[in-house]
C-alpha positions in Angstrom: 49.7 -22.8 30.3 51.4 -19.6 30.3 49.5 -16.4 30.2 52.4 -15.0 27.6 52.1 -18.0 25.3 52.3 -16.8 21.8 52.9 -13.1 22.5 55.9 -10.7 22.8 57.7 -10.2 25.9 58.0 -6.9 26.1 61.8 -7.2 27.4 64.4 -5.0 25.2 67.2 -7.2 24.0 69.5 -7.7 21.3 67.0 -10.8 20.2 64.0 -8.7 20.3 66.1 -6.1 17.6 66.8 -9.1 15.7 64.8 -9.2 12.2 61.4 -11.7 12.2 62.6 -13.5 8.7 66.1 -14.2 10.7 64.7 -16.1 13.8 62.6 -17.9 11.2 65.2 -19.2 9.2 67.6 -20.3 12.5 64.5 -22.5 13.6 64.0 -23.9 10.2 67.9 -24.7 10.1 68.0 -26.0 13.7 64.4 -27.8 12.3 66.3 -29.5 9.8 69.9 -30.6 11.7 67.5 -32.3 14.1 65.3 -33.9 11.3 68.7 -35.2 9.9 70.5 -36.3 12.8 68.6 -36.1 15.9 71.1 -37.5 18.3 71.8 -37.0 22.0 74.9 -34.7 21.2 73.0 -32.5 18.6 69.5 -32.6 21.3 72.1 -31.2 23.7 73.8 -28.9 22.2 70.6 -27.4 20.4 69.1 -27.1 24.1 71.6 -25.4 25.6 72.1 -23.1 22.4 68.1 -22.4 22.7 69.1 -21.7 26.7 71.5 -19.1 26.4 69.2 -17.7 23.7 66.6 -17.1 26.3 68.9 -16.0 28.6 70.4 -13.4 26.0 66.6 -12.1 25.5 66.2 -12.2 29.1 63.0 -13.6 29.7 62.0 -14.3 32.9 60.9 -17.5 34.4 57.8 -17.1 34.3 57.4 -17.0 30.7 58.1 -20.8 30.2 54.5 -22.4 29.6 53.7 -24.7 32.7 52.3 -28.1 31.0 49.5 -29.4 32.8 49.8 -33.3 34.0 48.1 -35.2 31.9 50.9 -33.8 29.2 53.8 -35.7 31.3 51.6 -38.4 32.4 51.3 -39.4 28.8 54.9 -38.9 28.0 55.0 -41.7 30.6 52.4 -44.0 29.2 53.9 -43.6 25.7 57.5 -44.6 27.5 56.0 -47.6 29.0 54.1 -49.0 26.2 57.2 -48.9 24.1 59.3 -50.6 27.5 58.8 -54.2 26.4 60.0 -53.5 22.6 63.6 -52.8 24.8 65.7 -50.3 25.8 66.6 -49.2 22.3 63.1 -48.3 21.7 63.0 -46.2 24.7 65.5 -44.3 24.3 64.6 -43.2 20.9 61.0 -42.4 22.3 62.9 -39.8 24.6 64.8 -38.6 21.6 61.5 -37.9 19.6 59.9 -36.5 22.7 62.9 -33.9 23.6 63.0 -33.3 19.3 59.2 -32.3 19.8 59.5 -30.3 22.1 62.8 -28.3 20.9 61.3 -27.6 18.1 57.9 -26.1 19.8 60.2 -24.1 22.3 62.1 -22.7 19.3 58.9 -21.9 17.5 57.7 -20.4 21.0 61.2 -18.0 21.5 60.0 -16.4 18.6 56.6 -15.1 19.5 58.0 -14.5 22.7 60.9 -12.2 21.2 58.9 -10.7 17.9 56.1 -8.3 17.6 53.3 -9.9 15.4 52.9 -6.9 13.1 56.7 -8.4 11.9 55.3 -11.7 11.2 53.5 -11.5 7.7 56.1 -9.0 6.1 59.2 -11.0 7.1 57.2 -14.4 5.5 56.4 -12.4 2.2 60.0 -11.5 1.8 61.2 -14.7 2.7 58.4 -15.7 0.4 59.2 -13.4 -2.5 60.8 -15.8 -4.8 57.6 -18.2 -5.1 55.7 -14.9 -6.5 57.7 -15.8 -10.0 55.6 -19.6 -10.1 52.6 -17.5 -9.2 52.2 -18.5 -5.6 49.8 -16.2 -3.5 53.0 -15.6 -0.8 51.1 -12.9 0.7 48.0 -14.8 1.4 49.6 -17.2 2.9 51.9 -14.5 5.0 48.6 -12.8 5.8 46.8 -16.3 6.9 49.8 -16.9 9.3 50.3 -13.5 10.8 46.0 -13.5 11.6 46.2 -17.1 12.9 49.5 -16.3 15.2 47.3 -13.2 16.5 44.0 -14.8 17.2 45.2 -17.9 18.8 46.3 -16.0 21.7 42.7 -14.3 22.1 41.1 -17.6 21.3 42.8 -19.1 24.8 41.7 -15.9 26.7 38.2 -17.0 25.7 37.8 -20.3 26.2 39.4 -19.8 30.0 36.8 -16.9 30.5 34.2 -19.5 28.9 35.4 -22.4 31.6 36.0 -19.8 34.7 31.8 -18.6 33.6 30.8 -22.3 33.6 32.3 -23.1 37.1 30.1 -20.1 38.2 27.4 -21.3 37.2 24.5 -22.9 39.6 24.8 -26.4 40.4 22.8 -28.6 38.1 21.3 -31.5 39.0 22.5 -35.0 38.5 20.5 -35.6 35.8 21.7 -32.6 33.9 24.9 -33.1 34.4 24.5 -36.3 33.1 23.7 -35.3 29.9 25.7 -32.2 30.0 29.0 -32.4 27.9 31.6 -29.5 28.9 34.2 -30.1 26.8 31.5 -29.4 23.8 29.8 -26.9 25.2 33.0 -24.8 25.8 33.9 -26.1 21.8 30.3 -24.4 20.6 31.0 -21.1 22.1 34.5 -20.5 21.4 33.4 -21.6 18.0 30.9 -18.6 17.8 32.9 -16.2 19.6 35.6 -16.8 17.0 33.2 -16.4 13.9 32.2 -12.7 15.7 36.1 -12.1 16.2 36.7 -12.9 12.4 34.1 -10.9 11.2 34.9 -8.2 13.5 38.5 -8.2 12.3 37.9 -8.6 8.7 35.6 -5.7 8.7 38.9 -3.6 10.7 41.4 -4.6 8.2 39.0 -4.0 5.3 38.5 -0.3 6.7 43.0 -0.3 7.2 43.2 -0.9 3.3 43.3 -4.2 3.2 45.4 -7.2 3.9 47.9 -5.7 1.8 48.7 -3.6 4.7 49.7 -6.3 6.9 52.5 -7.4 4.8 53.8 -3.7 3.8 55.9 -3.1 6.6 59.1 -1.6 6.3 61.7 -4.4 7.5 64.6 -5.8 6.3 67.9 -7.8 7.3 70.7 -5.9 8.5 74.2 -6.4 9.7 73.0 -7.9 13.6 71.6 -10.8 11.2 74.0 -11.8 9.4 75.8 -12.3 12.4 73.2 -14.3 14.1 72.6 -16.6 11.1 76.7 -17.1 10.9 75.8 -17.9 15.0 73.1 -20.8 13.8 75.2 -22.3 11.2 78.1 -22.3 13.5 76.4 -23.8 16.2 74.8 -26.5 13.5 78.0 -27.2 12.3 79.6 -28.0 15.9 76.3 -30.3 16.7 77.5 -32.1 13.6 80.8 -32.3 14.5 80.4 -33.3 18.5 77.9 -36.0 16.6 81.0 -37.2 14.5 83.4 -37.5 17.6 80.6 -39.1 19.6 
C-alpha cells in the first residue's frame, strides 16, 4: 500500500483550499447517487469526475495506493464463483466491485487533499444540528479525527513490527511450526497502540482537552458553494446520461 495512505499531500491546489465539511458532503452526495442508481453511465461518469478531481489537486502518481495481489486475485475468485449464475450476475459483481471501490477512492481524495486538524471541526459543524436532540456531535467528531490520525501511525508500526521479525534469527522448524506471525504482529501492534493512546490522551489532556480539537476556526466560503453546485451538477448529468442510456 501507499506510504501517503490516509495523510495530506502536501501539494497546494484549489482542492486542498477547499473547506473539510465540503468534500465531505460531495462524497456523501456522490455516496448516495451510486447507492440509488449505480449503473455503468453513473460508475463512469463519477470516475472520470473523481479523475479530473485528482488531476485538479495535482497529485502525483505515486500517491495511488498499489493493492497487493491477493486483493485482485479475490476480485477474480468472487467473479468466478458468481460465472455459473450467468452473465447478468457478473456483470453486476463488477458494478459492486468498481461502486466499492469509488467510494473508498473518494473517501481516500479527502485525506489526501485535507489536513487532519480540519477533520473534527468541519464534522461538529456539519454536526451542529443533532446538538438540539442531545447528541454528543463532538465526541463523535473527536472519535473520528483521533481514529483518521492514528490509523496512519498504526500501519507505520506494524511494517516496522514485520521488517524486525524478518530480521530476526532463523528459528528452527519446530518453532516455526508453532509460531503464528500474523498474531504475533496482531499482539504487538495491539500494545504499541494502548502506549500510543495513552500517550496521546495524556497530550491532549495537557492542550485543554478534546474540546480543542474541534475549536478550529473554519467555515464555508464562496470556493464552496461553487464546488457543491460542481457535485450536484455533475450528479444531476450522471442521472440524466442514466435516463438516455
Amino acid at each position: 500500500m501507499s506510504t501517503v495512505l490516509l495523510r495530506q499531500v502536501p501539494v497546494d491546489s484549489p482542492v486542498h483550499r477547499l473547506w473539510a465539511g465540503t468534500k465531505m458532503i460531495g462524497a456523501f452526495l456522490i455516496s448516495i447517487l451510486l447507492m440509488l442508481l449505480p449503473s455503468w453511465p453513473v460508475l463512469g461518469v463519477t470516475v472520470l469526475f473523481l479523475v479530473v478531481i485528482g488531476v485538479v489537486a495535482r497529485l502525483p502518481l505515486g500517491t495511488l495506493p498499489r493493492l497487493p495481489w491477493w486483493f485482485w486475485a479475490g476480485v477474480a475468485v468472487g467473479a468466478l464463483i458468481t460465472l455459473p449464475v450467468g452473465g447478468a450476475a457478473v456483470v453486476r459483481y463488477a458494478q459492486v466491485t468498481l461502486f466499492g471501490l469509488v467510494l473508498v477512492a473518494s473517501s481516500f481524495l479527502i485525506a489526501w487533499t485535507t489536513p487532519m486538524g480540519e477533520i473534527a471541526p468541519a464534522l461538529a459543524k456539519l454536526g451542529a444540528p443533532l446538538r438540539k436532540l442531545r447528541v454528543p456531535v463532538d465526541e463523535w467528531a473527536v472519535v473520528v479525527a483521533l481514529m483518521l490520525r492514528g490509523l496512519p501511525l498504526l500501519l507505520d508500526e506494524m511494517r516496522v513490527l514485520r521488517a524486525a521479525r524478518r530480521l530476526r534469527p532463523k528459528d528452527s522448524a519446530l518453532q516455526r511450526a508453532a509460531a503464528n506471525p500474523l498474531l504475533d504482529i496482531l499482539t504487538a501492534a495491539m500494545a504499541v497502540s494502548t502506549r500510543r493512546a495513552s500517550e496521546l490522551g495524556e497530550a491532549i489532556t495537557a492542550r485543554g482537552g478534546t474540546g480543542q480539537l474541534t475549536a478550529y476556526p473554519s467555515a464555508p466560503g464562496r470556493r464552496d458553494a461553487i464546488a457543491i453546485a460542481t457535485v450536484v451538477a455533475v450528479c444531476a448529468g450522471a442521472v440524466l446520461l442514466h435516463l438516455l442510456l
